[in-house]
Z-matrix of the N, CA and C atoms (Angstrom, degrees):
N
C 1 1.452
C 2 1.522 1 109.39
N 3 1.244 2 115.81 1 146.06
C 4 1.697 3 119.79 2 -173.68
C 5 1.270 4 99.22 3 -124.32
N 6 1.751 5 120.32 4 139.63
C 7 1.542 6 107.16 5 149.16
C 8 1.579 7 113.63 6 -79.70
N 9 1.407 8 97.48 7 152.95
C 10 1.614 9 105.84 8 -176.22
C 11 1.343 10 104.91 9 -130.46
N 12 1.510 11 113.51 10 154.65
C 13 1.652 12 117.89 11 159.06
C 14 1.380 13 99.99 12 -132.86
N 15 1.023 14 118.41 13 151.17
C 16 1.772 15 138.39 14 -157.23
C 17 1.546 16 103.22 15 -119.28
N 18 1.133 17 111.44 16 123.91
C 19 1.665 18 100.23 17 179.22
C 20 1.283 19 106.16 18 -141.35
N 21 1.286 20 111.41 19 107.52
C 22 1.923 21 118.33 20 -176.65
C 23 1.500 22 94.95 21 -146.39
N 24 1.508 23 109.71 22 157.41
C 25 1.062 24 112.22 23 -177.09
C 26 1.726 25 112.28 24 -98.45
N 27 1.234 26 117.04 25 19.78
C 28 1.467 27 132.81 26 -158.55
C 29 1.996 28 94.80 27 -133.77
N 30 1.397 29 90.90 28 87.56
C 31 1.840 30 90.14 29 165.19
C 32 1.374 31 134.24 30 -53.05
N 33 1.085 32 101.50 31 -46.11
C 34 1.680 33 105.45 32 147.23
C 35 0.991 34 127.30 33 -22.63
N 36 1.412 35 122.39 34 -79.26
C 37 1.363 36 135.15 35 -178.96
C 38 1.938 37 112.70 36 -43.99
N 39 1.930 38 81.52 37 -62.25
C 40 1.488 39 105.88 38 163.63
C 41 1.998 40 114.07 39 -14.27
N 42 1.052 41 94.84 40 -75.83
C 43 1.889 42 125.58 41 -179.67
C 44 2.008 43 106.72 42 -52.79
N 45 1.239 44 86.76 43 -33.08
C 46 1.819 45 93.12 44 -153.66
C 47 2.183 46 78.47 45 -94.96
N 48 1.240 47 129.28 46 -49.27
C 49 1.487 48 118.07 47 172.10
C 50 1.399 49 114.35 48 -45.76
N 51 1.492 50 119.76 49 -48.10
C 52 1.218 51 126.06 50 -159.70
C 53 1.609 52 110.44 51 -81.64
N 54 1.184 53 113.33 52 -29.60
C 55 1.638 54 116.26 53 152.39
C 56 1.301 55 124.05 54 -41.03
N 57 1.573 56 107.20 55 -68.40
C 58 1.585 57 114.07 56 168.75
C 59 1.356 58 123.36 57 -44.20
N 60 1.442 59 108.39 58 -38.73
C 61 1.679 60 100.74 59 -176.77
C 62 1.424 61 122.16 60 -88.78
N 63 1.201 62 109.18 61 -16.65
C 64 1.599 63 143.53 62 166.71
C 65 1.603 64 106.75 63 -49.73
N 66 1.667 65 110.58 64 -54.91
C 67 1.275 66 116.71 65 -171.55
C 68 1.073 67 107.06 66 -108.64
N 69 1.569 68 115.74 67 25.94
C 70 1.292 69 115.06 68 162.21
C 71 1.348 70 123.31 69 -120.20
N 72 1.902 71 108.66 70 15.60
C 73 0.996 72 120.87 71 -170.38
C 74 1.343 73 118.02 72 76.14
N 75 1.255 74 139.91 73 22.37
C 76 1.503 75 155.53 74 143.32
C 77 1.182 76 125.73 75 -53.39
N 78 1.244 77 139.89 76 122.14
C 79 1.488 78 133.18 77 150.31
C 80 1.242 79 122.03 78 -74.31
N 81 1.548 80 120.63 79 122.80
C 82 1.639 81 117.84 80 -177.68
C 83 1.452 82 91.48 81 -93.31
N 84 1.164 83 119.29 82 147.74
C 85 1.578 84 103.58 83 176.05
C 86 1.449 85 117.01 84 -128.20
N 87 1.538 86 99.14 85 -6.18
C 88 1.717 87 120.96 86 174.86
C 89 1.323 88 112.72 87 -155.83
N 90 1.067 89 116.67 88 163.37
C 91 1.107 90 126.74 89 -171.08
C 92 1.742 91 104.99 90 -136.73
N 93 1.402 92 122.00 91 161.40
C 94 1.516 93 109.97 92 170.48
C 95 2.001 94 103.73 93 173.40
N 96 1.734 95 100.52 94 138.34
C 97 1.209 96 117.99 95 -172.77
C 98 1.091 97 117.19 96 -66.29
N 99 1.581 98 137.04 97 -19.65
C 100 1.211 99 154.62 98 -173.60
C 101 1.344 100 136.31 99 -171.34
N 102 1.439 101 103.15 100 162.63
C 103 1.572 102 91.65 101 -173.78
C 104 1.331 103 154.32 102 -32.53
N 105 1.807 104 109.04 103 -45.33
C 106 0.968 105 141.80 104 -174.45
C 107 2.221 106 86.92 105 -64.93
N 108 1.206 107 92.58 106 -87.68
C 109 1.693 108 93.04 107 -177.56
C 110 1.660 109 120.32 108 -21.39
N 111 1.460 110 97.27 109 -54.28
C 112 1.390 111 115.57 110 -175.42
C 113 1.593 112 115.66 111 -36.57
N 114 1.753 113 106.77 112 -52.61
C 115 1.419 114 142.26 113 -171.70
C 116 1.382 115 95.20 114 -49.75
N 117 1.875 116 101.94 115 -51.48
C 118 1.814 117 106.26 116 -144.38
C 119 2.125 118 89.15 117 -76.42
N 120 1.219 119 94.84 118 -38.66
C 121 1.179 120 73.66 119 -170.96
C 122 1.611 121 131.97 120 -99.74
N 123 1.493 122 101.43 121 23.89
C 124 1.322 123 106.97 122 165.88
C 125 1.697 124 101.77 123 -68.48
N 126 2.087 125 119.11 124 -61.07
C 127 0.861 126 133.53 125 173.69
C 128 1.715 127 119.70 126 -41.83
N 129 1.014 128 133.15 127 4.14
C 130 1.303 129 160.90 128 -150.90
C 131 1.393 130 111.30 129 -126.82
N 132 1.313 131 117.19 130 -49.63
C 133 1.873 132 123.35 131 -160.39
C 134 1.858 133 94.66 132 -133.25
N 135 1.227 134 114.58 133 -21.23
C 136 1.437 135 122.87 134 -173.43
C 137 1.926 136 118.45 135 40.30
N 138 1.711 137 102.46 136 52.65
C 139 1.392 138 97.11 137 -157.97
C 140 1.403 139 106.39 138 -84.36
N 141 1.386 140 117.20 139 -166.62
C 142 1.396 141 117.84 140 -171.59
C 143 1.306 142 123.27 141 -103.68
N 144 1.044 143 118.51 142 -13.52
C 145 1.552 144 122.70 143 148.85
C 146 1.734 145 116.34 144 -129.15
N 147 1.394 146 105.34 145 153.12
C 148 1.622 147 109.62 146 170.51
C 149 1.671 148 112.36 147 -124.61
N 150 0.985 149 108.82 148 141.96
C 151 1.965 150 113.72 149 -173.49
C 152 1.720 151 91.87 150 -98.25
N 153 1.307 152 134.94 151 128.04
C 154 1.096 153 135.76 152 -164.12
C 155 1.639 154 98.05 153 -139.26
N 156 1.834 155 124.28 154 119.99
C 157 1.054 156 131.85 155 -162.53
C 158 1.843 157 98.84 156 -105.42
N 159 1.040 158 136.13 157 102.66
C 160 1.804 159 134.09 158 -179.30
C 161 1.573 160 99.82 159 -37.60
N 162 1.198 161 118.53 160 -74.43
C 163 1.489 162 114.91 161 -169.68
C 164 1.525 163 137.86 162 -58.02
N 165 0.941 164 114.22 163 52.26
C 166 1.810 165 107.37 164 -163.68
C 167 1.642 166 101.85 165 -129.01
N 168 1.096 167 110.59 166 176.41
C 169 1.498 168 113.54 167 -151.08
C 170 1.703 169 99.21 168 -112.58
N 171 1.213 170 126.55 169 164.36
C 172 1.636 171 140.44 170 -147.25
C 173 1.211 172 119.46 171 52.50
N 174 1.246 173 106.16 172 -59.15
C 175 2.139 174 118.71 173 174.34
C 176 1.442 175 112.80 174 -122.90
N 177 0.962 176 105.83 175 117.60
C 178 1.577 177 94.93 176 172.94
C 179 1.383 178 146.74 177 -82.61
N 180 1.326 179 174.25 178 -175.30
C 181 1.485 180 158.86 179 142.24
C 182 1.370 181 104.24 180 -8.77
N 183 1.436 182 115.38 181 -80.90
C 184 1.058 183 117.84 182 -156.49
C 185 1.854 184 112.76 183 -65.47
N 186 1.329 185 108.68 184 -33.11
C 187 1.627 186 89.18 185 179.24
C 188 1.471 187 104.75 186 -96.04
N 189 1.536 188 140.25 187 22.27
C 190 1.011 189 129.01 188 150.39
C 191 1.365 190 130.83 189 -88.72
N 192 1.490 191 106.41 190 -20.04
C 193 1.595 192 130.33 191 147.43
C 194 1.505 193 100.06 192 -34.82
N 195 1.200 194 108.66 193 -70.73
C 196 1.786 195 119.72 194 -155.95
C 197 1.836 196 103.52 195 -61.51
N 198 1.251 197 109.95 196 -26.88
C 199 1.174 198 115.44 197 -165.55
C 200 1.566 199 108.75 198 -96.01
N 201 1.675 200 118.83 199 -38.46
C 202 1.404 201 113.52 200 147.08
C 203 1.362 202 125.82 201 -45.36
N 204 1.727 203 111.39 202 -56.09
C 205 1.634 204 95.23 203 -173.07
C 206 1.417 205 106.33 204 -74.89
N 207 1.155 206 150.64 205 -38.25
C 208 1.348 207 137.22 206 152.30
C 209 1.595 208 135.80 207 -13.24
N 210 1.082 209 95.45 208 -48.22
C 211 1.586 210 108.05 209 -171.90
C 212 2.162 211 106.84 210 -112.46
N 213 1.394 212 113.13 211 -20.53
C 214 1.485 213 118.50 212 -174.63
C 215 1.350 214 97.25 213 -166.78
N 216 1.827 215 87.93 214 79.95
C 217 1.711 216 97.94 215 157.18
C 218 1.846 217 131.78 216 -67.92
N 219 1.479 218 103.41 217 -1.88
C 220 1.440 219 115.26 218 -162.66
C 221 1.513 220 87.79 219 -75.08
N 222 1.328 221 103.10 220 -48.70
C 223 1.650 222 113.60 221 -170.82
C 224 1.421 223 128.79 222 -31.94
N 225 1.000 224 147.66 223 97.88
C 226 1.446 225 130.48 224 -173.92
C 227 1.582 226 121.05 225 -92.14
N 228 0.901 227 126.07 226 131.37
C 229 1.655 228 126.98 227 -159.20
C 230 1.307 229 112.12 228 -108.34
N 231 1.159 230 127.47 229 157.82
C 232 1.237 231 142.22 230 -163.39
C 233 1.810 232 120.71 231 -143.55
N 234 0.663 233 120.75 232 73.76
C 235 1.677 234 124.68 233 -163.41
C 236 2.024 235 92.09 234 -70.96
N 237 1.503 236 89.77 235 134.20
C 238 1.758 237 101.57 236 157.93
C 239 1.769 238 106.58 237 -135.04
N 240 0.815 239 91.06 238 122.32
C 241 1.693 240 106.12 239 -172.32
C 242 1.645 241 127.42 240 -122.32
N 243 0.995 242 154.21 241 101.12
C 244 1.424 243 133.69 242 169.06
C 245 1.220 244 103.29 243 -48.16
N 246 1.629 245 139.59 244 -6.23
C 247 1.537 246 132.41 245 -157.17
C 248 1.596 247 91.54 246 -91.13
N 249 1.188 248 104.83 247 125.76
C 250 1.897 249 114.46 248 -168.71
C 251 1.725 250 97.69 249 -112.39
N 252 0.864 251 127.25 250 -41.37
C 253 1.305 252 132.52 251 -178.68
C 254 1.767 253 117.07 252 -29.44
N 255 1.364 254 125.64 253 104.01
C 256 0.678 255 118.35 254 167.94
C 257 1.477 256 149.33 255 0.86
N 258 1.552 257 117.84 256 -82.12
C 259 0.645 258 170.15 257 125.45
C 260 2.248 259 97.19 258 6.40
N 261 1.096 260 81.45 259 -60.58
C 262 2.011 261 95.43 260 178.48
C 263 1.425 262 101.09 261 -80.65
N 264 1.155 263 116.70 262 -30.40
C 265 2.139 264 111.44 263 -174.98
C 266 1.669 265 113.90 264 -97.25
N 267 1.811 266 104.49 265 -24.15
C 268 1.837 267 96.62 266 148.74
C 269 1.692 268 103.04 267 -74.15
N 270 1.116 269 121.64 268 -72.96
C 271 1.591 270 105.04 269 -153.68
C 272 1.647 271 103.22 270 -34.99
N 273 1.119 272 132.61 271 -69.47
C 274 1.429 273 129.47 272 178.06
C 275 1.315 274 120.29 273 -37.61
N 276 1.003 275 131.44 274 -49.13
C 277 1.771 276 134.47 275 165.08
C 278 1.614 277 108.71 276 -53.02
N 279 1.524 278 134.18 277 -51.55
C 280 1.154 279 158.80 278 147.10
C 281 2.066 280 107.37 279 -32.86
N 282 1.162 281 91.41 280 -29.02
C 283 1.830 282 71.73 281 -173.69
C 284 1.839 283 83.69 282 -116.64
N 285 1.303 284 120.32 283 -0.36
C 286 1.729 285 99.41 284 173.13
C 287 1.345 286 117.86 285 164.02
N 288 1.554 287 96.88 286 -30.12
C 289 1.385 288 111.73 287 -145.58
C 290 1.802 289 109.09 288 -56.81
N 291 1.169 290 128.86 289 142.13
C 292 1.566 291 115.40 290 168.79
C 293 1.373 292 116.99 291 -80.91
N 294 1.277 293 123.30 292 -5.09
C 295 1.402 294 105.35 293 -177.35
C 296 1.577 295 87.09 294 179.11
N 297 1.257 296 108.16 295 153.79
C 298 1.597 297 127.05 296 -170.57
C 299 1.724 298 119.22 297 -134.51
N 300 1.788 299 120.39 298 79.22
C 301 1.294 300 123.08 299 -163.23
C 302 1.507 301 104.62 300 -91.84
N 303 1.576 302 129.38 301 102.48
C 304 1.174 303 102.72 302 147.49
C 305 1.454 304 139.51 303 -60.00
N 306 1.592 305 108.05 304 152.50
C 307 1.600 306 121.95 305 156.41
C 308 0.988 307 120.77 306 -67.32
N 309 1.304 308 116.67 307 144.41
C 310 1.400 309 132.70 308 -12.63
C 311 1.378 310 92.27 309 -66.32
N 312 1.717 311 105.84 310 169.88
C 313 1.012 312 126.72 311 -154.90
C 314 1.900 313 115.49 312 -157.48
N 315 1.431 314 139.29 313 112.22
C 316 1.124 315 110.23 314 -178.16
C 317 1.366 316 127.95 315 -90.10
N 318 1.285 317 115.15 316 175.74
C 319 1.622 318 120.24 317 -169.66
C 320 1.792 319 105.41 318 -48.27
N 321 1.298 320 116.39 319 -53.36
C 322 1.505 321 145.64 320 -165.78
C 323 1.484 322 111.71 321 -57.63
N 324 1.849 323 94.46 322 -51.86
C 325 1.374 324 87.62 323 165.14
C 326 1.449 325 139.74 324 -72.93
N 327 1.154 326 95.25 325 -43.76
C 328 1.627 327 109.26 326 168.83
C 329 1.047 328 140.53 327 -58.71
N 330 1.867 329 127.90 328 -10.69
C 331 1.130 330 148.49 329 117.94
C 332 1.208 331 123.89 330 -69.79
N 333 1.234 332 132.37 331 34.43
C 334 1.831 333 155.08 332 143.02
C 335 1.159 334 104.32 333 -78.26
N 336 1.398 335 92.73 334 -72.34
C 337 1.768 336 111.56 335 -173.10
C 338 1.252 337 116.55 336 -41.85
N 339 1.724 338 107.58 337 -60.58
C 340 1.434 339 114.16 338 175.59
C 341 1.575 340 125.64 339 -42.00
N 342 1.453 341 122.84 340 -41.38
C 343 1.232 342 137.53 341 177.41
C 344 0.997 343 118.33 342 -96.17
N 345 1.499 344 125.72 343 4.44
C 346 1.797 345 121.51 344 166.46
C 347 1.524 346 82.46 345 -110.90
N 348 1.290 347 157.20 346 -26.09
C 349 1.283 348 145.73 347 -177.18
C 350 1.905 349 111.47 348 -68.15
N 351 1.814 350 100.92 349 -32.15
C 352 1.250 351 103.05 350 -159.56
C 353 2.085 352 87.87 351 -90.41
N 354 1.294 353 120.79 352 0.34
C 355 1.389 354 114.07 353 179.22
C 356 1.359 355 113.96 354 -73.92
N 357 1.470 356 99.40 355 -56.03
C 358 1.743 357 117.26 356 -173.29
C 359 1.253 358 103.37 357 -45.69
N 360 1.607 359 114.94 358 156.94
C 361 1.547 360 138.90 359 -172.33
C 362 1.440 361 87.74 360 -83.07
């Protein structure tokens, strides 16, 4: 079991992740609309994985990435993005990221990810 915090700027999504990890035996332990939040409350709950969405408004994926591995390298990150572009899924792999799922995304896989992410050293 992992604690998790979910950070997308889409509650929806938000609700529909936290199900999956829920019924996958996950603890969500926060939730948050954007980066900035996302950040405070990793530093807050210090969990073991974070779901990190690129597009969201004040901070975005990518510099809350920068600001997790900076400040909580233990953390291991997890980006879910509709952003497919190359270019956006190296820089994120490149600044830390453990794994890079585009949207859409299914239940099955995304509890793969979670548990081959939570194996690695």
């Amino acid at each position: 079991m992992a604690r998790i915090v979910i950070v997308d700027d889409s509650k929806a999504f938000r609700s529909l992740l936290k199900d999956i990890l829920t019924d996958a035996g996950h603890e969500v332990i926060a939730e948050a609309e954007n980066g900035q939040i996302g950040f405070e409350e990793c530093k807050r709950h210090q969990p073991d994985i974070v779901t990190l969405d690129i597009g969201m408004p004040i901070v975005d994926g990518i510099s809350a990435l920068k600001m997790i591995r900076a400040e909580l390298p233990a953390v291991k990150v997890i980006m879910i993005s509709a952003a497919s572009e190359n270019g956006k899924v190296l820089e994120t792999l490149n600044l830390g990221a453990s794994y890079y799922i585009l949207k859409p995304c299914d239940a099955k896989y995304v509890t793969t990810v979670i548990n081959e992410v939570l194996i690695r050293p």
